[in-house]
C-alpha positions as CSV (number, residue, x, y, z in Angstrom):
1,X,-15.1,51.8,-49.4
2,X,-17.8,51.5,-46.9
3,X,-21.1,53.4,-47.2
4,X,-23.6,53.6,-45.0
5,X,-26.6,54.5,-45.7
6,X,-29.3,56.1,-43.1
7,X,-33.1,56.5,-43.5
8,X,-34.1,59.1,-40.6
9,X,-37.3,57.7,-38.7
10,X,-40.6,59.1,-39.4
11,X,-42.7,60.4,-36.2
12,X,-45.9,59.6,-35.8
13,X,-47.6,61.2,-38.5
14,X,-51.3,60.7,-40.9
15,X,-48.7,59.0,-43.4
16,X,-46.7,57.0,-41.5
17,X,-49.8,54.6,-40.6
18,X,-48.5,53.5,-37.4
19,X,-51.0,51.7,-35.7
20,X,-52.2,49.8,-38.8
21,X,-48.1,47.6,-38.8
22,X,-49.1,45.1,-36.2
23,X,-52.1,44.4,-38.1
24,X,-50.0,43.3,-40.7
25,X,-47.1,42.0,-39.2
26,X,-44.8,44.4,-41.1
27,X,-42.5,47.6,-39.5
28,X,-43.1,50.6,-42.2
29,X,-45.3,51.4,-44.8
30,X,-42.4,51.2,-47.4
31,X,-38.6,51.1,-47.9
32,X,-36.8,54.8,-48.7
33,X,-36.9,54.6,-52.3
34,X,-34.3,57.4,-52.9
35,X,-31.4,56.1,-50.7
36,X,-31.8,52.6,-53.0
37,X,-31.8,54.5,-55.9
38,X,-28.4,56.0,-54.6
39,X,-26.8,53.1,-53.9
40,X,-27.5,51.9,-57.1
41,X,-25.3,54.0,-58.7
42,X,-22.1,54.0,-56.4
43,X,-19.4,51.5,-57.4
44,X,-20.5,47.3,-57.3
45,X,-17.2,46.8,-55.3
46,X,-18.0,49.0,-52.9
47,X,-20.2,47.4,-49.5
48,X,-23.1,49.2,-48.6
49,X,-25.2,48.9,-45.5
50,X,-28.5,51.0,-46.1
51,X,-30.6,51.0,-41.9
52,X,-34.0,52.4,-42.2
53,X,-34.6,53.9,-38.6
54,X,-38.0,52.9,-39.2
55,X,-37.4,49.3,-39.2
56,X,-34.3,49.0,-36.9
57,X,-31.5,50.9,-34.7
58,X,-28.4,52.5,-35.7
59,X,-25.7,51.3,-34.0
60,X,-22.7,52.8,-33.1
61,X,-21.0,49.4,-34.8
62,X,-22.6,50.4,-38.4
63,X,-21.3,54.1,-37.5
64,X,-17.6,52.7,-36.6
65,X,-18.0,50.7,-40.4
66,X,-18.7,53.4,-42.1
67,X,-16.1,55.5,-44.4
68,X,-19.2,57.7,-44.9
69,X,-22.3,58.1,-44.3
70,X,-25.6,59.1,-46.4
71,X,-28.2,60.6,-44.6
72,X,-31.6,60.9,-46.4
73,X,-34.3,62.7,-44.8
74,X,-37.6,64.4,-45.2
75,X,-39.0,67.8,-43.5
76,X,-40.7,65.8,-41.3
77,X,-37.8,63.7,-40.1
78,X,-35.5,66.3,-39.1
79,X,-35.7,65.5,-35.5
80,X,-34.5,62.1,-36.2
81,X,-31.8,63.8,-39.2
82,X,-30.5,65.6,-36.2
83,X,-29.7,62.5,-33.6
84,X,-28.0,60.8,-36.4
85,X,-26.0,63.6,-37.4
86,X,-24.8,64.3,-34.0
87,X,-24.1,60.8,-33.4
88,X,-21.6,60.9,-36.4
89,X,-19.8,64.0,-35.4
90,X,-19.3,62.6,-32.3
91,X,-18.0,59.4,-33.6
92,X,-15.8,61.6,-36.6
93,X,-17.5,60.2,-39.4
94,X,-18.0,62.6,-42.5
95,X,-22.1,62.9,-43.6
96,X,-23.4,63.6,-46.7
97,X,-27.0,64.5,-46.8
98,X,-29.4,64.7,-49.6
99,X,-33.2,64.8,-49.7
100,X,-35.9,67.1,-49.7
101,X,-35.2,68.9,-46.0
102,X,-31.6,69.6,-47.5
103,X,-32.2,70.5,-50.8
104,X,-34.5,73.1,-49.4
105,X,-32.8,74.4,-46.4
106,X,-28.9,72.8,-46.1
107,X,-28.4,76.1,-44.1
108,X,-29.9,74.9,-41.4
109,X,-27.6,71.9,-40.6
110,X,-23.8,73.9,-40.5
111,X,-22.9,70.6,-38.3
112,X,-23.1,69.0,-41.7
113,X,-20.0,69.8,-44.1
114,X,-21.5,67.8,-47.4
115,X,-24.5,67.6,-48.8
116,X,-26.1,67.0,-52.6
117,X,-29.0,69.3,-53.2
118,X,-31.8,68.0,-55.4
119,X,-31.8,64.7,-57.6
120,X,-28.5,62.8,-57.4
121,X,-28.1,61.2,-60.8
122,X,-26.0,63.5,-62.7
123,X,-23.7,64.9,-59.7
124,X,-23.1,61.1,-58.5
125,X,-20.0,60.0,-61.3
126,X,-18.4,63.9,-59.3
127,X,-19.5,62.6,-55.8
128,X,-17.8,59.2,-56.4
129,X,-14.5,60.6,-58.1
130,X,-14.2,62.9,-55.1
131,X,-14.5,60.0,-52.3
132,X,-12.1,58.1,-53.7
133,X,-9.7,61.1,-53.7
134,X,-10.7,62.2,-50.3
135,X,-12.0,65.4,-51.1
136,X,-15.6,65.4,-51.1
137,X,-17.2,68.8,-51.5
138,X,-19.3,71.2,-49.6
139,X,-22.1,70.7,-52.0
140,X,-23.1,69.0,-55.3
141,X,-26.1,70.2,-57.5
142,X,-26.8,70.3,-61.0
143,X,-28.0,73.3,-63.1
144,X,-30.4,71.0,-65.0
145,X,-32.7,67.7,-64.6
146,X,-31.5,64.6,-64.8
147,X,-32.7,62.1,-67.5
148,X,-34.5,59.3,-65.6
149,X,-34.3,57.0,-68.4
150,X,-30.9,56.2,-67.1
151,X,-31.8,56.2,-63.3
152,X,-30.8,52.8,-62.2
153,X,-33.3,49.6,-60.5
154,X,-33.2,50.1,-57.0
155,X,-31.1,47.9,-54.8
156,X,-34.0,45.7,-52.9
157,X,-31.4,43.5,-51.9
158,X,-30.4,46.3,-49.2
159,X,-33.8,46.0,-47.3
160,X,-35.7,43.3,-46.3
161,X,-38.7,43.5,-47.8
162,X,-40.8,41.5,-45.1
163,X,-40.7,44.6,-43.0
164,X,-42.7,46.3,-45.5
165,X,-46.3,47.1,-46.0
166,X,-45.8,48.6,-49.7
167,X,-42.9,48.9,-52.3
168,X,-42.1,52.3,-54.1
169,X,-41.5,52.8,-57.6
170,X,-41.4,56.0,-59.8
171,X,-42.6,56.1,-63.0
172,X,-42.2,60.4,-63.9
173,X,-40.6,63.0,-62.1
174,X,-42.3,66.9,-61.8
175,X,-45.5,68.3,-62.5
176,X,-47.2,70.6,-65.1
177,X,-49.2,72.7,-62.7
178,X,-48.1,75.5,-60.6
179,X,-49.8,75.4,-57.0
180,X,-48.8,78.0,-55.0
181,X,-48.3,75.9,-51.8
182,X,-46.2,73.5,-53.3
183,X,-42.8,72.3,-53.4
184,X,-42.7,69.8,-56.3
185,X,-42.0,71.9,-59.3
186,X,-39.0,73.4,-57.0
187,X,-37.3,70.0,-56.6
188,X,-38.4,68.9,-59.9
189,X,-39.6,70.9,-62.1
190,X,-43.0,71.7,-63.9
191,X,-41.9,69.3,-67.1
192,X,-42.7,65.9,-66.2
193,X,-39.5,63.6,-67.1
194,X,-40.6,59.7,-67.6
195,X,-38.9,56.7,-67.9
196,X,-39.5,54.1,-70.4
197,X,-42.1,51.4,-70.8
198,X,-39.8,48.9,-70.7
199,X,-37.7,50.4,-68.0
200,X,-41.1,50.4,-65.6
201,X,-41.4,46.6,-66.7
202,X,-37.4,45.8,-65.8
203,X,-38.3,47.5,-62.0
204,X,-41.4,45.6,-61.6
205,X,-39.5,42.3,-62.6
206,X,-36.7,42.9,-60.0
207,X,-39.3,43.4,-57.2
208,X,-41.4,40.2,-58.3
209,X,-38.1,38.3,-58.7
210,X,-37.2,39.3,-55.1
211,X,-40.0,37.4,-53.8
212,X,-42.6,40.5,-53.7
213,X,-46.4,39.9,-54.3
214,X,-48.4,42.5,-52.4
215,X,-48.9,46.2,-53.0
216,X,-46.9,48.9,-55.4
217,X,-47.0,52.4,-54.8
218,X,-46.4,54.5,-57.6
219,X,-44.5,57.8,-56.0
220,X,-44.8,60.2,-58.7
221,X,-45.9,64.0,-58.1
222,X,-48.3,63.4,-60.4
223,X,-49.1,60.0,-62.3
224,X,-50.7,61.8,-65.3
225,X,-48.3,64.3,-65.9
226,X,-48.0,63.0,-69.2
227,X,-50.8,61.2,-70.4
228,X,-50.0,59.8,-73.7
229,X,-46.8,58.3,-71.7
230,X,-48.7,57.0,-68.6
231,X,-51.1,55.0,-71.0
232,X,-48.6,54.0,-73.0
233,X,-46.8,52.6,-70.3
234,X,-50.5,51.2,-68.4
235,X,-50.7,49.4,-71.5
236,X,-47.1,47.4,-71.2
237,X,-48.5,47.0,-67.8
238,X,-51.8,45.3,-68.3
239,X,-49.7,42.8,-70.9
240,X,-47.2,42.4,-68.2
241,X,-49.7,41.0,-65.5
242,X,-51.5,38.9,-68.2
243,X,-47.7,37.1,-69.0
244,X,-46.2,37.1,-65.4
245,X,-49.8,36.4,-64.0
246,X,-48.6,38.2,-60.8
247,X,-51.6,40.2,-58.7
248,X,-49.8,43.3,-57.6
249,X,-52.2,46.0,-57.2
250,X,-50.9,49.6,-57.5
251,X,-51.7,52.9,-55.6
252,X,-50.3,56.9,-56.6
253,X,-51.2,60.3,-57.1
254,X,-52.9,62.2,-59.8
255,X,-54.7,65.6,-60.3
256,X,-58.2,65.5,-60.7
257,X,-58.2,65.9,-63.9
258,X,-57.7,62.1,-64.4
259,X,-61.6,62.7,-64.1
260,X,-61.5,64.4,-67.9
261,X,-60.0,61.0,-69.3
262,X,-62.2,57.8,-69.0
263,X,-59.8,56.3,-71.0
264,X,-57.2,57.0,-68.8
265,X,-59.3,55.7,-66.1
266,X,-60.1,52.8,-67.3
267,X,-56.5,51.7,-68.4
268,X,-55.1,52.3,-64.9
269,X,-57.9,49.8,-63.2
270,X,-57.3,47.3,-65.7
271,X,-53.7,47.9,-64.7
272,X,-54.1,46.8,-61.4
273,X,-54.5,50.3,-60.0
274,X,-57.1,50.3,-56.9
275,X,-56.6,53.8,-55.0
276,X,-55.1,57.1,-56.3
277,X,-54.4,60.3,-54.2
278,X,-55.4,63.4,-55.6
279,X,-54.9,67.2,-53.6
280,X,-58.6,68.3,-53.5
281,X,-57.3,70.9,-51.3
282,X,-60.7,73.0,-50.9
283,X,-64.4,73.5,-52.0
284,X,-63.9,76.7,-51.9
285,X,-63.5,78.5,-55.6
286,X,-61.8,81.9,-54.1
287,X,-58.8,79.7,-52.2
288,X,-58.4,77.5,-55.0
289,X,-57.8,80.3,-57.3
290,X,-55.7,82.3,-54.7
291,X,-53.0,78.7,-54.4
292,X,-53.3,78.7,-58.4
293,X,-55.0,75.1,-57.9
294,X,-56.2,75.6,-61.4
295,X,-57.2,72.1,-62.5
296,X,-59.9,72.1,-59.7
297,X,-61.9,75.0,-60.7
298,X,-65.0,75.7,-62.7
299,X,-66.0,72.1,-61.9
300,X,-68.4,70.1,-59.7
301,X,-65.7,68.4,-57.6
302,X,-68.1,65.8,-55.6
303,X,-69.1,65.2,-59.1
304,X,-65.8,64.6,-60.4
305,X,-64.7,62.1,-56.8
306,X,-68.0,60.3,-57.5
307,X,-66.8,59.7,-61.1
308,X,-63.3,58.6,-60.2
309,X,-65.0,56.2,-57.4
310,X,-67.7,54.9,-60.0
311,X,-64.5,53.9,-62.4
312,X,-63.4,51.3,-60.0
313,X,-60.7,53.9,-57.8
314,X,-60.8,55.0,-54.3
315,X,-60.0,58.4,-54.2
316,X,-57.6,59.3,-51.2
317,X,-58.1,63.4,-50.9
318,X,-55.9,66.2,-49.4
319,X,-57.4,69.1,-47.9
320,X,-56.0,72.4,-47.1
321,X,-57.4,74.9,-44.2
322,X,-56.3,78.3,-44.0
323,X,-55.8,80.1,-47.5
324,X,-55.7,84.1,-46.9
325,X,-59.4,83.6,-49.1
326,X,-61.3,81.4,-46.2
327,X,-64.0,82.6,-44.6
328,X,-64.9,81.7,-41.0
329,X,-67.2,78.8,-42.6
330,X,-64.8,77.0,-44.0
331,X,-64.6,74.2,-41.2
332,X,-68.0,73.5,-42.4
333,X,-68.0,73.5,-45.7
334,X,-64.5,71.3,-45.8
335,X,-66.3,68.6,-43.1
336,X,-69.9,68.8,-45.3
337,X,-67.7,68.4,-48.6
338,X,-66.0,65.1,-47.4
339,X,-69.2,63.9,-45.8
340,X,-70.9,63.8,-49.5
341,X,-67.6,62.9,-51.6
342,X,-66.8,59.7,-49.4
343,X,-63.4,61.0,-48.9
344,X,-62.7,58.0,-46.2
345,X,-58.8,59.0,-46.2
346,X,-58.9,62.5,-45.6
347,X,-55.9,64.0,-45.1
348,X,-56.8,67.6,-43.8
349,X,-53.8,69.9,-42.9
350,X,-53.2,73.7,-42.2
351,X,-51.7,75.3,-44.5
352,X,-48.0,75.4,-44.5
353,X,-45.2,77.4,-45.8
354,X,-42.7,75.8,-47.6
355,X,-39.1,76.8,-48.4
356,X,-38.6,77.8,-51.8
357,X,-42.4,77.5,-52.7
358,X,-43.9,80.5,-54.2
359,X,-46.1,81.2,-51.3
360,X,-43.0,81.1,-49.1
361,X,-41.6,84.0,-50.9
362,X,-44.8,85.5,-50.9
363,X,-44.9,85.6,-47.6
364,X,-41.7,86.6,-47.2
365,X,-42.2,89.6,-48.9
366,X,-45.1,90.2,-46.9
367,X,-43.2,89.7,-43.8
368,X,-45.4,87.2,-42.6
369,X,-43.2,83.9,-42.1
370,X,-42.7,83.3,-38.3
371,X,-40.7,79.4,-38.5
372,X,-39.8,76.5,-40.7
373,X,-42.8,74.4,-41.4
374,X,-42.8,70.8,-39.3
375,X,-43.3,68.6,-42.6
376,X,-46.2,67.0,-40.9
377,X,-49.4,66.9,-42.7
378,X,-51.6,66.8,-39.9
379,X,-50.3,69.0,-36.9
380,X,-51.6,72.3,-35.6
381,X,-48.8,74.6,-36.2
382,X,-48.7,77.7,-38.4
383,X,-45.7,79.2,-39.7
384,X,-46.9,82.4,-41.1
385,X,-49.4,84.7,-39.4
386,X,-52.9,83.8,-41.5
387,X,-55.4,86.3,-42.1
388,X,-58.3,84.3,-40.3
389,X,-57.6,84.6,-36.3
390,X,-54.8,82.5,-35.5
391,X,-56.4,80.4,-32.4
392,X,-60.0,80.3,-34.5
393,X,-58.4,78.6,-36.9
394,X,-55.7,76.0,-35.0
395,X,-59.0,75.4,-32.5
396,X,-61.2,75.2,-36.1
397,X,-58.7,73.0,-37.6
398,X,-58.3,70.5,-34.6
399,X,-62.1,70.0,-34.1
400,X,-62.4,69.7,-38.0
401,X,-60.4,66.3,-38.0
402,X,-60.9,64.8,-34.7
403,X,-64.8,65.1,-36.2
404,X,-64.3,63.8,-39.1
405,X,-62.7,61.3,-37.6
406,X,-65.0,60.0,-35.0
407,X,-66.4,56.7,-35.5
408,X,-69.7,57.3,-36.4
409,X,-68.5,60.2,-39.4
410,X,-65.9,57.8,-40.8
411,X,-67.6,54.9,-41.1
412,X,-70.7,56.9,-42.2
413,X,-68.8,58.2,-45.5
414,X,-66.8,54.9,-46.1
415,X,-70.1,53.6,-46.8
416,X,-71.0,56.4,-48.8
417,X,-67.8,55.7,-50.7
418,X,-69.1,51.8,-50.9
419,X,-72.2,53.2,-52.6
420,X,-70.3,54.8,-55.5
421,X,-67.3,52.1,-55.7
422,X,-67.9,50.3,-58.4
423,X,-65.2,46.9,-58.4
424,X,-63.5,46.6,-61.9
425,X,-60.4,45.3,-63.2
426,X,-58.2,42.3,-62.0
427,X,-59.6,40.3,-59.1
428,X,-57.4,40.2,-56.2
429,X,-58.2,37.4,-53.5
430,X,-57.5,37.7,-49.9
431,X,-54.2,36.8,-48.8
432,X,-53.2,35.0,-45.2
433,X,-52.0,38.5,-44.3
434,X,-55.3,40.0,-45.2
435,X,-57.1,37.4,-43.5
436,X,-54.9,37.7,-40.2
437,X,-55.7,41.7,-40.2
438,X,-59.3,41.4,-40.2
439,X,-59.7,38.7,-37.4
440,X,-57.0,41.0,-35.2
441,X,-59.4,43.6,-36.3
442,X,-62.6,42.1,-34.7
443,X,-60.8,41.8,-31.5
444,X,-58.8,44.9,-31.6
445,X,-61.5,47.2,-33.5
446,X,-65.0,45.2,-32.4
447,X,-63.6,44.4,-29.0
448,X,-61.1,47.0,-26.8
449,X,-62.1,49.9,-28.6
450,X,-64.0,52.9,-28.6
451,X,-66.5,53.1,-31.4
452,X,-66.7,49.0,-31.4
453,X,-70.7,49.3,-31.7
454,X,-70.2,51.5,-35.2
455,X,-67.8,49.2,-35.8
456,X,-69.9,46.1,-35.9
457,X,-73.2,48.0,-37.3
458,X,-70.5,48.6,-40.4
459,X,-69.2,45.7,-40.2
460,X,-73.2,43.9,-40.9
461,X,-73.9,46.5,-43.6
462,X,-70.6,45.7,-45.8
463,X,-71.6,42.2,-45.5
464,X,-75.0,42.4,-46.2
465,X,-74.6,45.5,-49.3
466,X,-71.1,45.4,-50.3
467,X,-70.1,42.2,-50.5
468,X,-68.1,42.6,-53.6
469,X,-66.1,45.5,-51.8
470,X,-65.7,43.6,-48.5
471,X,-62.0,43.8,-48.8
472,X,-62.0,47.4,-49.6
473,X,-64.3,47.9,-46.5
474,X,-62.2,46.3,-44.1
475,X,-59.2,47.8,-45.4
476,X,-60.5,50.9,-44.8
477,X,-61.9,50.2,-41.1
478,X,-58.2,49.0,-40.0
479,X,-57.1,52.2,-42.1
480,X,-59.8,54.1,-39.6
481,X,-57.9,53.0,-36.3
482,X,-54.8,55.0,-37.2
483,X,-56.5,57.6,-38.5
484,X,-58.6,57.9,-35.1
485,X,-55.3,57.3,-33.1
486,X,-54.0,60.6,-35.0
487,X,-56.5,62.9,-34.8
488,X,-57.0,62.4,-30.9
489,X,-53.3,63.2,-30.6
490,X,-53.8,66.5,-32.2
């Protein structure tokens, strides 16, 4: 049998981090975890071909291979989903498509005749036995969660892993709160569901053993989910760097409650851990208890960034504009907010309303849904009529971030950020890549670009205060390029 497995192509997105790849040498940010996973468990006699359309093209000599063909996509990918399914009909070869903008709206694709709606691992043994038999199924979904103790190492060897910036692992699955807004607990639940210890250790082996060295990405909807696991499991970590003596440093997401667990803390940066993502959303009390965002409220939330930074973490924040509870000032107080925190990746996006979520119903109900959301993060498109006026707050929203975004604001709060960071845990040394990105960035950054004289006046004051964080602040002023390429698009 001969899979092939397709990775739809990202767009030009906050996320996707673009323009930072030829500072780096690499093509993406990082392989499509989920689509490895797969292949994992289909049949070792079986040849699979897995093309990430973010690293090469899909030709119509892979499509004329193929028996079948997974598809894998994200809301954000549909555009791309859509070529490569209409490339396939053309050419008669069945698809089966899984991933989250399937799982949450399979209607939308009738070109499509299979597809497997949520996580794969229990429907897969059905999936396989129907192949074989040539007579695969409209669609496959289980009525309970899979137990990701028995979710197989991914299949590196499918991807070469010089094309990538990071490498994806997953250590949990769900999330224990109940935001509004979000999708999470839809595709997996409100019960976090974590794998072993040892099974974390056996990943992170394979990927060193495959010749990898630089960055890990934890994916999890939320890291701390379950906290007596996640140290138990930093722990094996910390002993595993000691034996293997390999410098990987790690990056994930987390609520902000992390902040109520210094022990916590201080086990992930001992770990290895250098940034974690965390959905701030809003200063604003009134929206966050409207989204249900209760782990944000009835605290000082600079406080609480400040505390994480101070730990040894940079603290990567997602903002939300346009909650029915905003008031006209909230542009303001979301730019003020960031200013003080030294949020230096802010990802600010208007609300959206996604399929299944709660606030999609909601709005259902209320008959205020209009479209399908885009998936992107940062684009000014509503698909609900919001109670603030619609072109106030798309024009609000689009001056927020090419703002915060300028030069002179970004490089103002990275050093703000600098201020707090305090540099703990393993040392890392700079790497030839690392090395080759910041001299590309004097010329690129200091040279042909706007902003060059912020960039340099920066540039003296990490050197002269922040020597300690000078990787960090370099990082973070190649990070700054994309994020100024972005925001101008918008």
């Amino acid at each position: 049998m001969n899979v092939l497995l397709v990775s739809a192509a990202t767009p030009e997105t906050f996320w996707s981090f673009k323009y930072v790849m030829s500072f780096i040498s690499r093509k993406a940010l990082f392989p499509p975890l989920g689509l490895l996973t797969v292949a994992a468990m289909l049949p070792r006699t079986w040849k699979l071909k897995l093309v990430d359309l973010n690293v090469s093209r899909l030709s119509a000599r892979d499509i004329a291979w193929a028996d079948y063909v997974f598809l894998s996509a994200m809301l954000v990918q549909a555009d791309s989903a859509r070529d490569v399914i209409a490339r396939c009909s053309r050419a008669a070869k069945p698809v089966i498509a899984g991933g989250p903008l399937f799982t949450t709206g399979y209607d939308r694709f009738p070109e499509v005749k299979h597809f497997v709606l949520g996580e794969a691992e229990d429907v897969m043994p059905a999936l396989v036995a129907d192949m074989i038999a040539g007579n695969v199924q409209r669609t496959y979904q289980s009525d309970h969660r899979p137990d990701v103790t028995k979710t197989p190492v991914p299949r590196w060897d499918l991807v070469n892993l010089k094309h990538y910036a990071l490498m994806p692992l997953q250590f949990s699955r769900g999330c224990p709160f109940n935001c509004e807004f979000c999708d999470i607990i839809v595709m997996n639940g409100r019960v976090p569901r974590v794998k072993t210890a040892a099974q974390m250790i056996t990943e992170l082996d394979s990927l060193v053993d495959a010749g990898w060295r630089d960055p890990v990405f934890i994916v999890d909807d939320n890291f701390i989910g379950n906290r007596v696991k996640a140290k138990a499991f930093l722990r094996e970590l910390i002993a595993w760097r000691r034996r293997r003596g390999v410098p990987l440093q790690f990056t994930t997401e987390a609520s902000l409650n992390v902040v109520d667990d210094p022990e916590l803390l201080s086990l992930m940066v001992q770990a290895g851990f250098k940034k974690v993502f965390v959905g701030i959303e809003t200063p604003q009390e009134d929206s966050l208890l409207e989204c249900a965002k209760v782990q944000n409220t009835q605290r000082d939330l600079i406080a609480a960034v400040k505390a994480i930074q101070k730990a040894g973490l940079e603290v990567m924040g997602g903002f939300i504009v346009g909650f029915d509870s905003d008031k006209p000032n909230i542009f303001e107080r979301q730019m003020k907010f960031i200013q003080e925190a030294g949020v230096a990746t802010a990802m600010v996006g208007l609300l959206q309303a996604l399929p299944g979520t709660q606030l999609f119903s909601r709005l259902m109900r209320e008959g205020r849904i209009l479209d399908h959301p885009t998936g992107n993060n940062v684009n000014a498109a509503l698909n609900f009529i919001p109670k603030l006026d619609r072109e106030m707050l798309i024009e609000g929203y689009r001056s927020l971030v090419k703002r915060l975004y300028t030069p002179e604001m970004y490089y103002r709060r990275v050093l703000t950020f600098l201020r707090e960071y305090r540099p703990q845990g393993p040392r890392f040394h700079l790497s030839y890549t690392d090395v080759k990105a910041f001299l590309k960035s004097l010329w690129i950054i200091g040279v042909w670009n706007r902003g060059r004289r912020e960039y340099w006046k920066f540039l003296s004051k990490a050197v002269l205060f922040h020597r300690k964080a000078f990787g960090e602040a370099m990082t973070l002023a190649i990070l700054g390029h994309h994020y100024r390429r972005v925001a101008r698009a918008l």
